[in-house]
C-alpha positions in Angstrom: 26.8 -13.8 19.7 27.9 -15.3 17.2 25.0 -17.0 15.0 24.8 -20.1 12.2 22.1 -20.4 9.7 21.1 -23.3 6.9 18.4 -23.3 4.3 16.1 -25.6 3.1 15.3 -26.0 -0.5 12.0 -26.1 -2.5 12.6 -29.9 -2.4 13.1 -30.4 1.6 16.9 -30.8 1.3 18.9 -29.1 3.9 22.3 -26.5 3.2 25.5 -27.2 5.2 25.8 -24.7 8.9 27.2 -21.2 7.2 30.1 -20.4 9.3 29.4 -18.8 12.2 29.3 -14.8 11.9 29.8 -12.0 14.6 27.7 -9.0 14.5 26.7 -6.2 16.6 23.1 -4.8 17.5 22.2 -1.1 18.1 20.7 1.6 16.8 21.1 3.0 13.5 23.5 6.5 13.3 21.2 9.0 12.4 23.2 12.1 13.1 24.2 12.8 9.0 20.2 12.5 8.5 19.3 14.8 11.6 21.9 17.3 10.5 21.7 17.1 7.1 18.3 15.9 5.3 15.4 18.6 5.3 12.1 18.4 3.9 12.5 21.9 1.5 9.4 22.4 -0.6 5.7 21.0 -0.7 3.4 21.5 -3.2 0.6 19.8 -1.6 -2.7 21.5 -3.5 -1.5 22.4 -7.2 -3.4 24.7 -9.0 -5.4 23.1 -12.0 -4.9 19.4 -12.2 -3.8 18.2 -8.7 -1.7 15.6 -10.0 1.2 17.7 -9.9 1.5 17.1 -6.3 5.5 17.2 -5.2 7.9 17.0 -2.1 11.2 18.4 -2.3 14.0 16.8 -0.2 17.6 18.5 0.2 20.9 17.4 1.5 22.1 20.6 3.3 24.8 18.7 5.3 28.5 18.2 4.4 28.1 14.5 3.6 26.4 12.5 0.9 23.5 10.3 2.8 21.8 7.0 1.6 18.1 6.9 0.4 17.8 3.6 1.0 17.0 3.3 4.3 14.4 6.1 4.2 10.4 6.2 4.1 7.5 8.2 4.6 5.6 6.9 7.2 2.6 8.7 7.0 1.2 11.4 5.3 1.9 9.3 1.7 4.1 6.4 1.1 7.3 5.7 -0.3 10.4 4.1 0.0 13.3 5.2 -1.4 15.1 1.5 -1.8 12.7 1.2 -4.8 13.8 4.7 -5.9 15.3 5.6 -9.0 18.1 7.8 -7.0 19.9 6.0 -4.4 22.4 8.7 -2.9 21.7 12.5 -2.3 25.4 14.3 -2.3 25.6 17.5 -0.2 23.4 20.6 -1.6 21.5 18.1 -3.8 17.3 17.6 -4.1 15.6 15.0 -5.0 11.7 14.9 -5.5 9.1 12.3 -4.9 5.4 12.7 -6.8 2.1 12.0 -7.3 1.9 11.5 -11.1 5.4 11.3 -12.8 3.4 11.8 -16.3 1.8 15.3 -15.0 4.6 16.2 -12.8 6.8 16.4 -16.2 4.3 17.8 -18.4 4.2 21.0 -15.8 7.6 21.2 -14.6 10.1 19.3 -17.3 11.5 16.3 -17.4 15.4 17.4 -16.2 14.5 17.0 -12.7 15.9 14.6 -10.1 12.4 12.1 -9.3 12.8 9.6 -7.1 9.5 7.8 -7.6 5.9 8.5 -7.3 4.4 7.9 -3.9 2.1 5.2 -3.3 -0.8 6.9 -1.5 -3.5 8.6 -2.6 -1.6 11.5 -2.9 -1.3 14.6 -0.3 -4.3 16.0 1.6 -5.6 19.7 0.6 -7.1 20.6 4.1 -3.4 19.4 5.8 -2.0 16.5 7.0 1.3 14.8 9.3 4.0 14.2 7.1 7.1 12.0 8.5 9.9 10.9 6.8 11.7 8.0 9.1 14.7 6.0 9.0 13.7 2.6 8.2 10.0 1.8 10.0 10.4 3.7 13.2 13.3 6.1 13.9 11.5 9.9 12.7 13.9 11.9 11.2 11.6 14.5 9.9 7.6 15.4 10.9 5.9 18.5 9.2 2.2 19.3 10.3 1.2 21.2 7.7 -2.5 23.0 7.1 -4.6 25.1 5.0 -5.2 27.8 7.3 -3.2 30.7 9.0 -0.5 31.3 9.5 0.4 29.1 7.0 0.2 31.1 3.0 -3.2 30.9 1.5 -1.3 31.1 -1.8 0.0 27.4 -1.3 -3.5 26.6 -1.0 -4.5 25.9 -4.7 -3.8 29.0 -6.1 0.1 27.8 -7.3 2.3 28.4 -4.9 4.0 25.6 -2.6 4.8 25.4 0.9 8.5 26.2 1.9 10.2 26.3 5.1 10.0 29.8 5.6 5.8 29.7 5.6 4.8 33.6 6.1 4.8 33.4 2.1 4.6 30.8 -0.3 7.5 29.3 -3.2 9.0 31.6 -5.6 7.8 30.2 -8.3 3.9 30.8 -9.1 3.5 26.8 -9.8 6.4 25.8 -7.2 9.3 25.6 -7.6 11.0 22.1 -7.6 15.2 22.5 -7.7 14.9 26.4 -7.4 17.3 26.9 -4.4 14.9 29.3 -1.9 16.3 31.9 1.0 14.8 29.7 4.4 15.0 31.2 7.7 14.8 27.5 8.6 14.3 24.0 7.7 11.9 21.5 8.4 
């Protein structure tokens, strides 16, 4: 197929026929994201002012992967093509938040913040996160919730959620870009 396109101005007038251009459809190549992008920490129910509400991604693959095409679909909203960090190189994190004022009063302001999420933030009881590859493709879906066998100590007491869930984060207020022993990834 090779397709033409014109455009008309704000005044009617039409453009020339563009040359013709030759394309291909398919699927996006998810393979680096299944292989290498992993949800690492959540700090979904903060103690004291809930604001502080993080996720944690991390590049555990071998090459450096695009943000750009990313979202979260559900659980809160954001995508990363109005991000402040475009490209995650391997073994690097990047963080999305609720509040960027009160995530850098608790944690610092060295960290690598993507954006705050749009939504209302994440839901203390549990919820279906899913991070997806433009609007559709899932690359990652966490079901997450309040109650065992998931750590009570991620449950407003401090603590966040981390892939290995038979204890909560290191840290005792999360611990965004603290590397943490996993037993797997989501």
């Amino acid at each position: 197929m090779l397709p033409r396109v014109r455009h008309q101005d704000s005044s009617g007038r039409w453009s020339h026929w563009s040359a013709p251009h030759s394309f291909i459809t398919g699927e996006p190549d998810v393979a680096p994201y299944l292989a290498g992008l992993v949800i690492s920490e959540i700090m979904y129910h903060p103690a004291g002012d809930g604001d502080a509400e993080f996720i944690e991604l991390l590049n555990v693959g071998p090459v450096t992967l695009s943000l750009a095409p990313l979202r979260f679909t559900d659980g809160i909203e954001f995508g990363f093509s109005t991000g402040t960090i475009s490209q995650l190189a391997p073994g690097e994190r990047v963080l999305l938040v609720r509040n960027l004022v009160v995530f850098e009063a608790t944690y610092g302001i060295e960290l690598p913040v993507a954006g705050e999420y749009l939504s209302g933030g994440l839901s203390n009881k549990g919820e279906t996160v899913i991070l997806s590859y433009g609007e559709d493709v899932v690359l990652r879906e966490l079901n997450y919730n309040d109650k065992f066998p998931w750590p009570v100590g991620a449950d407003g007491v401090g603590r966040s959620l981390v892939p290995d869930q038979s204890r909560g984060s290191a840290g005792s207020r999360g611990s965004p870009e603290l590397a943490e022993q996993s037993l797997g990834w989501w």
